[in-house]
Each structure stands twice: as C-alpha cells, then as structure tokens.
LOTI-449336 format. One record per residue (C-alpha): residue number from 0; residue in one letter; x, y, z. Coordinates in steps of 0.02 Angstrom, whole numbers, plus 32768, in hexadecimal, padded with zeros to 4 digits. Layout:
<pts>
{i=NUM&aa=a&X=X&Y=Y&Z=Z}
...
</pts>
This chain:
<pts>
{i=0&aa=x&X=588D&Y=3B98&Z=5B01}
{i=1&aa=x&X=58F1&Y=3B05&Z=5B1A}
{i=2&aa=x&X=5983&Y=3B03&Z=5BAB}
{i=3&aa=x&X=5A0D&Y=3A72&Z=5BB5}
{i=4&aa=x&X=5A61&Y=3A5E&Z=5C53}
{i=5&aa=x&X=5ADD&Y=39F4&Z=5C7D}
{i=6&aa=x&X=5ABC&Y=398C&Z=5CE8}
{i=7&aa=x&X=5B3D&Y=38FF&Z=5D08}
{i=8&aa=x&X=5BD8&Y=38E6&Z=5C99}
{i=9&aa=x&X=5B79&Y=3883&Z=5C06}
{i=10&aa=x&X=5ACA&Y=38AD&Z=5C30}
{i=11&aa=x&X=5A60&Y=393C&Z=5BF2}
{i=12&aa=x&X=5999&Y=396B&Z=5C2E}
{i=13&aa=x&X=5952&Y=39BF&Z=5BC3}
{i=14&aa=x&X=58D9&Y=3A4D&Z=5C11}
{i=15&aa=x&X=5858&Y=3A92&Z=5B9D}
{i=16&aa=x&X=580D&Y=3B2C&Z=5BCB}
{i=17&aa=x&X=5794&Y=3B79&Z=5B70}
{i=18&aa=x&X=57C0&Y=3C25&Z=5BB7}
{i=19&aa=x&X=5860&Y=3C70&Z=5C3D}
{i=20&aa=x&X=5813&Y=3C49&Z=5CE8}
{i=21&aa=x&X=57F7&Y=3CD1&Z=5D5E}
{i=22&aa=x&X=584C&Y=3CC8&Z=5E13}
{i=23&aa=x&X=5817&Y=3C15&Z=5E1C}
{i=24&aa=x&X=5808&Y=3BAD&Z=5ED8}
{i=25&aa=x&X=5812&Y=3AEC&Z=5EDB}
{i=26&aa=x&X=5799&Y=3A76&Z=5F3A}
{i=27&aa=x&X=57D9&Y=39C1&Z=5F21}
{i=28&aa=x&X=577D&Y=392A&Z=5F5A}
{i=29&aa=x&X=57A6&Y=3865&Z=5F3A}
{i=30&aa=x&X=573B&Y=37E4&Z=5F48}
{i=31&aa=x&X=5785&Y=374D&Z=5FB7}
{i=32&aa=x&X=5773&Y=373F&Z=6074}
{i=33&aa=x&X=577B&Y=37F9&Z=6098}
{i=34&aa=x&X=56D6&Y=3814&Z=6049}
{i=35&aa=x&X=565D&Y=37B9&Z=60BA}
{i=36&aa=x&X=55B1&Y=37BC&Z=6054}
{i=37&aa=x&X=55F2&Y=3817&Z=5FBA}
{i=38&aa=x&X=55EB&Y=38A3&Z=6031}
{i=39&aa=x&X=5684&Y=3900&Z=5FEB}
{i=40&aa=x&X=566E&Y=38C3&Z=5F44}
{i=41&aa=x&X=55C7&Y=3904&Z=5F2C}
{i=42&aa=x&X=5601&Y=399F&Z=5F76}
{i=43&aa=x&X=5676&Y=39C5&Z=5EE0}
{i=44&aa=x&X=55DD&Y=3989&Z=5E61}
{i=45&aa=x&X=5567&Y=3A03&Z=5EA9}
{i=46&aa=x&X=55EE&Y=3A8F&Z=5E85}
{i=47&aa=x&X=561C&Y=3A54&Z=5DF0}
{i=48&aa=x&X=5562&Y=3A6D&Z=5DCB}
{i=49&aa=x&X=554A&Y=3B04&Z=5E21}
{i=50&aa=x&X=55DE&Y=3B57&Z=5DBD}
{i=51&aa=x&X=55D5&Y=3B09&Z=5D14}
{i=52&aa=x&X=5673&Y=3AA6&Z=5D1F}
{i=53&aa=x&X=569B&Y=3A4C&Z=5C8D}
{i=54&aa=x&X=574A&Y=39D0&Z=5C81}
{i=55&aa=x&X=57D6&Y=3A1A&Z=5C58}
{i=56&aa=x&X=585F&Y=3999&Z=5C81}
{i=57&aa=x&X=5877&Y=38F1&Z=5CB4}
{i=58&aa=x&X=5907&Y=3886&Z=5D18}
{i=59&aa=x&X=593E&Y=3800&Z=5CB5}
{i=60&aa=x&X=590F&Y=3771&Z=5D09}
{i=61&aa=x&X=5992&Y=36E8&Z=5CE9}
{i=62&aa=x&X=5A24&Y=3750&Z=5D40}
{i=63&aa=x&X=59AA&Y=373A&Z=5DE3}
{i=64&aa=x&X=5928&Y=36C6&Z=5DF3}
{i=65&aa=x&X=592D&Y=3608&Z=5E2A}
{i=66&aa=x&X=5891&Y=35BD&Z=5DC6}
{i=67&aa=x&X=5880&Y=352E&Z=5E27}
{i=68&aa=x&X=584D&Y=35B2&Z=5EB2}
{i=69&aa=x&X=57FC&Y=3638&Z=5E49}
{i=70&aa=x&X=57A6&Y=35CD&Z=5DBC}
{i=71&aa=x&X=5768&Y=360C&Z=5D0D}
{i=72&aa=x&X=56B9&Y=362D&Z=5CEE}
{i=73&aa=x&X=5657&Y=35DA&Z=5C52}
{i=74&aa=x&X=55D1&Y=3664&Z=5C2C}
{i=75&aa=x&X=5560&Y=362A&Z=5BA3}
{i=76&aa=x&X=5508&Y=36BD&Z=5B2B}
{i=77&aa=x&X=544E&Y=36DE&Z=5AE5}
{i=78&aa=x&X=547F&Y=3658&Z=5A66}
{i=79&aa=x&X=54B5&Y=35D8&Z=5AD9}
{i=80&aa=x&X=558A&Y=3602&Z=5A9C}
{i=81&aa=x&X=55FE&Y=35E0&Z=5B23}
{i=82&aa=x&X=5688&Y=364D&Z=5B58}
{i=83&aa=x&X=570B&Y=364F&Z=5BD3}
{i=84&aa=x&X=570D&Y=36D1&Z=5C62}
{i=85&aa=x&X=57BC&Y=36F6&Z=5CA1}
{i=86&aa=x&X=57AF&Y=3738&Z=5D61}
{i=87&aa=x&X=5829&Y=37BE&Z=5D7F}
{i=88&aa=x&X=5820&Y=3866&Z=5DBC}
{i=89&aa=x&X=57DE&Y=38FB&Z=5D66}
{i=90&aa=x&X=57FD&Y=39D6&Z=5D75}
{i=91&aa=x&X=5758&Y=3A2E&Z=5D41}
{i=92&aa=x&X=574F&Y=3AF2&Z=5D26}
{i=93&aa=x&X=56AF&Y=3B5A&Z=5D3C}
{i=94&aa=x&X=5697&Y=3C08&Z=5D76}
{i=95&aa=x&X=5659&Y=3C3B&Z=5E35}
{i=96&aa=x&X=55A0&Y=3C7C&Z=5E35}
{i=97&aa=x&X=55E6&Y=3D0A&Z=5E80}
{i=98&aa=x&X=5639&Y=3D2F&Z=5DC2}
{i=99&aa=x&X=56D5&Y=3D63&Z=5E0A}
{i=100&aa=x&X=573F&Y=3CD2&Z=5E1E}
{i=101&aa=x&X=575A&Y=3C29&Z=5DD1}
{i=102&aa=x&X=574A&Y=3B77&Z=5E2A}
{i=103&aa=x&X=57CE&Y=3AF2&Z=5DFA}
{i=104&aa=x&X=5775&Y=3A34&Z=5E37}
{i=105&aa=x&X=57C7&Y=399D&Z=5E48}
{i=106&aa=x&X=576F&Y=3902&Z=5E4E}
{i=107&aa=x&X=5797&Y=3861&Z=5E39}
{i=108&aa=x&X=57ED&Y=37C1&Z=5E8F}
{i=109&aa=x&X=588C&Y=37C9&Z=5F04}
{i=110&aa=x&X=5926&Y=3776&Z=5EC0}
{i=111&aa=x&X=5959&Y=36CC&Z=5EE7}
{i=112&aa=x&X=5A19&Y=36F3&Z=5ECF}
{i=113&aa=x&X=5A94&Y=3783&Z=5E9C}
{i=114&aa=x&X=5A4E&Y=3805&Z=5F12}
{i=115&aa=x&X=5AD9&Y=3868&Z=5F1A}
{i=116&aa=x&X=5AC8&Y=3876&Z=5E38}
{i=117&aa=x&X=5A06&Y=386D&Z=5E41}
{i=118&aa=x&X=5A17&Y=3915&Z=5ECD}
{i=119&aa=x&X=5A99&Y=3969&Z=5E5F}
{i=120&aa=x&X=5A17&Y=3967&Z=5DCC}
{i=121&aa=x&X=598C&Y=39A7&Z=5E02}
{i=122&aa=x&X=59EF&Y=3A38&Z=5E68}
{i=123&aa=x&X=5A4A&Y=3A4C&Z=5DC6}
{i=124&aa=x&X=599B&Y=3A59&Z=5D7A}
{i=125&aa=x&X=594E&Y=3AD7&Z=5DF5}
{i=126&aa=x&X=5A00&Y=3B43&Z=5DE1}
{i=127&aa=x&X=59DF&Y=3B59&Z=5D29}
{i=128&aa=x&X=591C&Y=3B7D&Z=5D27}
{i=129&aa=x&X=5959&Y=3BFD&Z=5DA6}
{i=130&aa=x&X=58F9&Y=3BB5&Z=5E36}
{i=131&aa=x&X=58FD&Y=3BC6&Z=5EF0}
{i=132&aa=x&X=58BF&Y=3BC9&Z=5F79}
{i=133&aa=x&X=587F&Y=3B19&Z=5F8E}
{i=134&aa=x&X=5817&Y=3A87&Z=5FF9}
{i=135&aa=x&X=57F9&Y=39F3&Z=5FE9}
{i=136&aa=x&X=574F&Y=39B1&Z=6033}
{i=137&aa=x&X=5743&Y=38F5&Z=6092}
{i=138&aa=x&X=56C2&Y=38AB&Z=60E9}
{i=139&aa=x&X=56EA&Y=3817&Z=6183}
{i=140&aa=x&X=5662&Y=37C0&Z=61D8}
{i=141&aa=x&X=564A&Y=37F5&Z=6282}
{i=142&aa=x&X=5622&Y=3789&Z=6316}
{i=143&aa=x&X=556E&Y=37A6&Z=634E}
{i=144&aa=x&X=5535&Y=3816&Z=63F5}
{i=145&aa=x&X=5547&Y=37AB&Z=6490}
{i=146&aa=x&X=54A9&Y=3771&Z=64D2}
{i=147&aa=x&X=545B&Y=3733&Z=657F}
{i=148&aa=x&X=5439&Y=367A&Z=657F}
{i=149&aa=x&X=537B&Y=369D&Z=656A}
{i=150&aa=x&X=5396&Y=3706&Z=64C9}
{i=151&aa=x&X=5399&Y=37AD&Z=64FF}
{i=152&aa=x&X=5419&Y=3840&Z=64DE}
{i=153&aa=x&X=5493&Y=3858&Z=656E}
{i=154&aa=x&X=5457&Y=3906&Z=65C9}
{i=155&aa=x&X=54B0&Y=399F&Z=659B}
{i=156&aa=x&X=555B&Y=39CA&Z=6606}
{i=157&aa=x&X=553A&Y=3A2E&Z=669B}
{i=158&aa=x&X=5544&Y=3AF0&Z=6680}
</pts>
C-alpha cells in the first residue's frame, strides 16, 4: 500500500506501508545535543527492534539540512564500493508486542533551517498514517550529586 501526502506545496513523501497501521503512537528522537550519549537515539533503535520497524518514509534532506553542520557519510561495502550516506530523518512502522497497536518512530537528525516546513511534514505525515498520541524521547547531561570536599555523598535531608 502506498500513501502520498502532501506535504508542502511542491513536495511529496512518499509513505510505503506494507499494510493500514493499527491505532499507531509516535516516539520521536533526534540525535544532536538533546541526546547526551545516544541515550534517546538508542532508545528509538531498541524499539524499532523490539517491534520490527522497518522505513517507511524519509524527509528530504535538502529542504532542511545545513551540510557543513550535518556532513555526509562515505560508507564503503563488502567490495570496497563507496557510497554516499545522506543524514536526514527517518519514520519507521512496526507493530507493539502487545499486537494491538502500531508504533510510528522517528529517528534521525534535527533540522538546521525551515522548522516551521520541516514540523508541518512530519505532523502532516503522522495525520495521514492516522497516528497519535505521541513523544518524543531526549536525553541532557545532568550535573553530578554534590559531594563533601573529602569525596563523600552529602547526608540525607533531615526527616
């Protein structure tokens, strides 16, 4: 099953679905500085594990990205051919263990510009794969427990 959805006024994404999603929910995650050790990141991987997600659409990635920030990847295959690797951001589909409902991921890079256009398509996205509720999962590194000078944990707060 293949959906078109438009997204701006002279862009289409594609979404190909290999069958109607069930009640989907969206967990989003970007990589960037609000996903302190791949925390977040990895999050959405391990689902997209768990469930069986496979790609289903992908933002076009010249509207968005500045590639002097977000570089291209040269991946090189068994035979030693190189290829470019586009970053952009990705929805995966896969089903729930649970069997009941569907899980919409999206993974991928923030944009570097047209936030307002790069929003609009992927709610645009999640509107016609029927999908809601969502959250998005981020990660920030946290300042460490204050200690005494000699090392040890403060005591606890009187009760």
């Amino acid at each position: 099953m293949v959906l078109r959805a438009r997204l701006r006024t002279l862009m289409l994404m594609e979404i190909s679905l290999g069958r109607p999603l069930n009640a989907p929910v969206v967990v989003a995650a970007f990589e960037g500085w609000n996903d302190a050790g791949e925390a977040a990141s990895s999050t959405v991987a391990h689902l997209a594990d768990l469930s069986g997600a496979r790609e289903i659409a992908s933002v076009d990635p010249e509207e968005f990205y500045d590639y002097q920030v977000n570089r291209p990847m040269i991946r090189l295959d068994e035979g030693g051919a190189s290829r470019i690797e586009w970053r952009t951001t990705r929805l995966l589909a896969g089903r729930l263990a649970a069997g009941e409902r569907d899980v919409v991921l999206i993974s991928g890079i923030e944009p570097s510009i047209r936030w307002r256009g790069f929003t609009r398509e992927i709610v645009s996205a999640c509107q016609t794969l029927g999908a809601g509720p969502g959250a998005a999962v981020r990660a920030l590194p946290a300042r460490p427990p204050p200690r005494s000078p000699d090392g040890r944990p403060p005591p606890p707060p009187p009760a």
